[in-house]
C-alpha positions as CSV (number, residue, x, y, z in Angstrom):
1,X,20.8,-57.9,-49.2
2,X,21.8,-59.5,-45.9
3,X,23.7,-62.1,-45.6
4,X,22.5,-65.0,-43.3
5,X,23.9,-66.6,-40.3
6,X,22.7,-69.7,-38.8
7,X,24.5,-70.7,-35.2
8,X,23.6,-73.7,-32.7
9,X,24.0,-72.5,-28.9
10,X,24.0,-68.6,-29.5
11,X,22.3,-67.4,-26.5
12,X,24.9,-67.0,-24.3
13,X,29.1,-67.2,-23.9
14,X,30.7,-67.2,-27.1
15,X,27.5,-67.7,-29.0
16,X,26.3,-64.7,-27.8
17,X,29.2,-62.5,-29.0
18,X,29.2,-64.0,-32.2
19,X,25.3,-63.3,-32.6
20,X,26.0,-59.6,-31.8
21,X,29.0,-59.1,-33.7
22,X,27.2,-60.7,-37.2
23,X,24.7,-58.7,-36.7
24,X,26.8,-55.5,-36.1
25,X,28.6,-56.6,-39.1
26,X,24.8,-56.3,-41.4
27,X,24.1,-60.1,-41.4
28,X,20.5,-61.8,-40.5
29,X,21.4,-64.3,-37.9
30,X,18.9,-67.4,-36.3
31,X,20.0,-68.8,-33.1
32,X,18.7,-72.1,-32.6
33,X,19.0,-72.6,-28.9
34,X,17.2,-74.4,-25.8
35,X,16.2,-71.0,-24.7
36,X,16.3,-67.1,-25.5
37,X,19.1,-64.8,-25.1
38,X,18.7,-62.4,-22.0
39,X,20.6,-60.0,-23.8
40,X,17.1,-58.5,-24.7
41,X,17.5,-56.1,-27.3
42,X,20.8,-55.8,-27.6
43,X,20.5,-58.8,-29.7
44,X,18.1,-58.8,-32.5
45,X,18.3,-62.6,-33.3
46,X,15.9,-64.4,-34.5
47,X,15.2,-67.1,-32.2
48,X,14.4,-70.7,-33.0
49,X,13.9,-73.1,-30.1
50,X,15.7,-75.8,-30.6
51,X,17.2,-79.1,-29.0
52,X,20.2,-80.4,-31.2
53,X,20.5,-83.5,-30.0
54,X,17.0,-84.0,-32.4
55,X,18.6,-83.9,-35.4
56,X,15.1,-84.3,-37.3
57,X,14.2,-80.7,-35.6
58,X,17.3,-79.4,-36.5
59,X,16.7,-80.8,-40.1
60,X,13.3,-79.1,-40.1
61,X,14.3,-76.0,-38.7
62,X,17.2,-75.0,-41.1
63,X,14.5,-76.4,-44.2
64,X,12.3,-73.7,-43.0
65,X,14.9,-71.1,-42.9
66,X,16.3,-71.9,-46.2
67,X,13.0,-72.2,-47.9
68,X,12.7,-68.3,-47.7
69,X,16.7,-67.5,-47.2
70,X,20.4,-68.8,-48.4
71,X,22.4,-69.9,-45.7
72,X,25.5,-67.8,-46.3
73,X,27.1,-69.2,-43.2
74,X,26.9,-72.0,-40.1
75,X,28.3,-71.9,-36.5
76,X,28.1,-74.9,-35.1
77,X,28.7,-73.8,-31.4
78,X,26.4,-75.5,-29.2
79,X,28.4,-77.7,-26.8
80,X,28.4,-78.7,-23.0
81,X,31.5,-79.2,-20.9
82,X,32.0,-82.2,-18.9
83,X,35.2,-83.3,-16.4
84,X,36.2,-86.6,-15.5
85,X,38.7,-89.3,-16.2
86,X,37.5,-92.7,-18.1
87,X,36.5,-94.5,-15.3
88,X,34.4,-91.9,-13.8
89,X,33.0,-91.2,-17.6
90,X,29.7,-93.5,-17.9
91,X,28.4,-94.6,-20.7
92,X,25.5,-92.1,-20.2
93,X,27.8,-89.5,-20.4
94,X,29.8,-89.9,-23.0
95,X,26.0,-90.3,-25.1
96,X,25.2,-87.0,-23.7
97,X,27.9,-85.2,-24.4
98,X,28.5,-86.8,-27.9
99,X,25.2,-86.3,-28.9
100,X,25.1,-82.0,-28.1
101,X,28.7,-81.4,-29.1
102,X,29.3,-83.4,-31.9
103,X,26.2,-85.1,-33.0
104,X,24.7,-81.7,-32.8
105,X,27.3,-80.6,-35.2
106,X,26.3,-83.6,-37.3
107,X,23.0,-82.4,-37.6
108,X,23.3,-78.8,-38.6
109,X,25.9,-79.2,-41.0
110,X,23.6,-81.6,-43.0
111,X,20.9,-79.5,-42.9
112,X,22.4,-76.2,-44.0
113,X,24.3,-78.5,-46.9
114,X,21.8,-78.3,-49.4
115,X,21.2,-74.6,-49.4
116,X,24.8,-73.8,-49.6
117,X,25.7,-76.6,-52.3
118,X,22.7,-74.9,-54.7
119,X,23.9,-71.5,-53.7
120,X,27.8,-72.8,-54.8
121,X,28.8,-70.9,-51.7
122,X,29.4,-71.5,-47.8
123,X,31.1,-71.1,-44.8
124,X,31.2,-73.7,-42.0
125,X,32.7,-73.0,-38.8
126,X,32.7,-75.4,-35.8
127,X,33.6,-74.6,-32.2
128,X,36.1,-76.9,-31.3
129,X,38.7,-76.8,-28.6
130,X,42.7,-76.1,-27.9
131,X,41.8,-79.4,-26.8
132,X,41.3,-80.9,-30.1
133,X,45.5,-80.3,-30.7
134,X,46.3,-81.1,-26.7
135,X,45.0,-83.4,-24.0
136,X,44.0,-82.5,-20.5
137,X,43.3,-84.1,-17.4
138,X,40.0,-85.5,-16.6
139,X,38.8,-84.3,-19.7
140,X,38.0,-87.3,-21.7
141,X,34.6,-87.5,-23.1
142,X,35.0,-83.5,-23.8
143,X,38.3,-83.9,-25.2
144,X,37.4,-87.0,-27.2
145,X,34.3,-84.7,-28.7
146,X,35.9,-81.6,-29.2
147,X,38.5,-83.8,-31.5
148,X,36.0,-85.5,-33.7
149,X,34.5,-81.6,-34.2
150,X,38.5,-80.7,-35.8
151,X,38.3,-84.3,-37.8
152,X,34.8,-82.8,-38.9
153,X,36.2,-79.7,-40.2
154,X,38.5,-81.5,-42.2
155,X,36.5,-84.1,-43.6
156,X,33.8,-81.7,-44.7
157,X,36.6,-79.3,-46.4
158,X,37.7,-81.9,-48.9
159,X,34.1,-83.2,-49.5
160,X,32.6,-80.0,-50.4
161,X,35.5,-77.9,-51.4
162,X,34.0,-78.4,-55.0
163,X,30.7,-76.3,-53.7
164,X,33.7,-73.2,-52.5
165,X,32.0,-74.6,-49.3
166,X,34.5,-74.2,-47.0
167,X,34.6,-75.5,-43.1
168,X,37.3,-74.7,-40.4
169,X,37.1,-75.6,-36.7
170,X,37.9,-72.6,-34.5
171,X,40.2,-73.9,-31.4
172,X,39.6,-71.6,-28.3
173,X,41.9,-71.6,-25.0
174,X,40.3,-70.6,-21.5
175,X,38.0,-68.1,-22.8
176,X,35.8,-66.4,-19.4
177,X,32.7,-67.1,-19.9
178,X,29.7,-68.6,-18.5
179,X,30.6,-72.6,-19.2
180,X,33.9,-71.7,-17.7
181,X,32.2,-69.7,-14.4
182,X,30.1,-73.1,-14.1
183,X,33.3,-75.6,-14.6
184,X,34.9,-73.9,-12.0
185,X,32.3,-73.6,-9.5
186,X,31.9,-77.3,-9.9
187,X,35.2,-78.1,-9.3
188,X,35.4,-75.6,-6.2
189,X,31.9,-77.3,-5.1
190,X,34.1,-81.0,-5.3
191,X,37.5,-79.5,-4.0
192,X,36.6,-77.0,-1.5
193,X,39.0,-74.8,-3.3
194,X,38.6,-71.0,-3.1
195,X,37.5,-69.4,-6.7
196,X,39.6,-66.6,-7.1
197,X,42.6,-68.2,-6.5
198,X,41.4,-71.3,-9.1
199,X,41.0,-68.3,-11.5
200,X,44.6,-66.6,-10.6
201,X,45.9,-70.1,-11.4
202,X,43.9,-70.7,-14.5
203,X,45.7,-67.0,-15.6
204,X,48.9,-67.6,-14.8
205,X,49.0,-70.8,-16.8
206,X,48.2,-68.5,-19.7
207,X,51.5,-67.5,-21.8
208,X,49.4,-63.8,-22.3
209,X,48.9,-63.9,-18.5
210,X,45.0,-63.5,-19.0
211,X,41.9,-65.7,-20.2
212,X,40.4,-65.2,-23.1
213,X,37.5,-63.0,-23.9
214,X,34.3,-64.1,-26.1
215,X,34.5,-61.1,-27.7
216,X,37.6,-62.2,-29.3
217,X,36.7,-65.3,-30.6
218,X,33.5,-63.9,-32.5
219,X,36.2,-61.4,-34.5
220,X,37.5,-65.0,-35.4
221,X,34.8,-66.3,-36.4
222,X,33.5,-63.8,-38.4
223,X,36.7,-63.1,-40.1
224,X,36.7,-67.2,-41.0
225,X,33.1,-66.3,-42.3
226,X,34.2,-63.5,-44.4
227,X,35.5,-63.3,-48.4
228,X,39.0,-62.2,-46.6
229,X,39.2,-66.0,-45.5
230,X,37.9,-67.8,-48.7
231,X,41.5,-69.5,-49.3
232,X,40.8,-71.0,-45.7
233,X,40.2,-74.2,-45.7
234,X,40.2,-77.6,-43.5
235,X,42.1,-76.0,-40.8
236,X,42.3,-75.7,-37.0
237,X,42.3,-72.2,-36.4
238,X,44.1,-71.8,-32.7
239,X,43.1,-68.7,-30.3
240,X,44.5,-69.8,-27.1
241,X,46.9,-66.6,-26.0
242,X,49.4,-69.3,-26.8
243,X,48.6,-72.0,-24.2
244,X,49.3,-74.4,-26.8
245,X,52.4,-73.7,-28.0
246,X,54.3,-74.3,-24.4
């Protein structure tokens, strides 16, 4: 029998790897997203549409799923990026982005608690951020978020290690993918700067000389998901190319 896979946000960058690679790997994965992967079939997800910032439709989605399945695993991945300093962070936007990245997280992790708590077995894994070890510059609201997502982890480890539920926040560096294509076309937009040499820069700041590649967080993830990581617990699980240990 398969084992099942729900994630948040897994129609595209990161999400998107992980979906494929759990399914490579023989699990049956829902992506609850605002819209469809274009990844066609190449990714045999099954799609729920779904707005995490309603944490009554998350609720009601997951119930659905775990009426007819046992929620072996969540990825808690959905998340927006957002730059600026404190003063240029309004009040709307720290709602907004603490309502998708953590409040989201809030929301799915509650909802997929029951299944695994009945089932005595669980593994919760939340996309957090080098960022939730380090700060950066004019990253405030998304730094502040990507932090409460490690406190998360941490919190819900202890809480539920009594379950063998067990929840770890995986910490990714400058990984290339779509978010990161957007972040810097925004700040090129604002700047004037020319994109390929933003992205030269952003590599050479890199200890490993390169970004990262989603691809390579998903084999993270799903060995966190996996019976070779059930001592794992509680921890912030770092794949930065070692950006963070400069």
């Amino acid at each position: 029998m398969k084992k099942v896979c729900v994630i948040t946000g897994g129609s595209s960058g990161i999400g998107l790897s992980i979906v494929k690679l759990f399914i490579e790997n023989n699990y049956q994965v829902f992506n609850l997203d605002l819209s469809p992967s274009t990844a066609g079939a190449d990714c045999k997800s099954e799609y729920r549409q779904c707005d995490v910032t309603n944490t009554q439709l998350v609720s009601e989605i997951i119930a659905d799923i775990a009426k007819q399945h046992t929620i072996d695993v969540l990825v808690s991945n959905a998340g927006i990026h957002f730059s600026a300093n404190i003063e240029n962070t309004s009040e709307a936007d720290l709602d907004k982005v603490f309502n998708i990245n953590v409040k989201g997280a809030y929301a799915a992790i509650k909802a997929v608690l029951p299944s695994m708590k009945a089932n005595k077995n669980g593994a919760i894994l939340l996309m957090a951020s080098d960022q939730a070890l380090i700060a950066k510059q004019n990253s405030f609201a998304y730094n502040l978020s990507k932090s409460a997502l490690a406190s998360i982890a941490k919190t819900t480890a202890l809480d539920y290690a009594s379950y063998n539920i067990r929840a770890n926040a995986v910490c990714p560096g400058t990984i290339e993918t779509p978010l990161y294509h957007q972040a810097i076309d925004n700040y090129c937009q604002k700047s004037g700067a020319d994109k390929s040499a933003i992205h030269l820069e952003e590599e050479k700041l890199q200890p490993l000389q390169r970004l990262g590649q989603p691809e390579e967080v998903a084999e993270l993830v799903l060995f966190l998901a996996s019976d070779k990581a059930k001592f794992i617990t509680g921890s912030l699980q770092v794949i930065d190319g070692g950006y963070t240990a400069q």
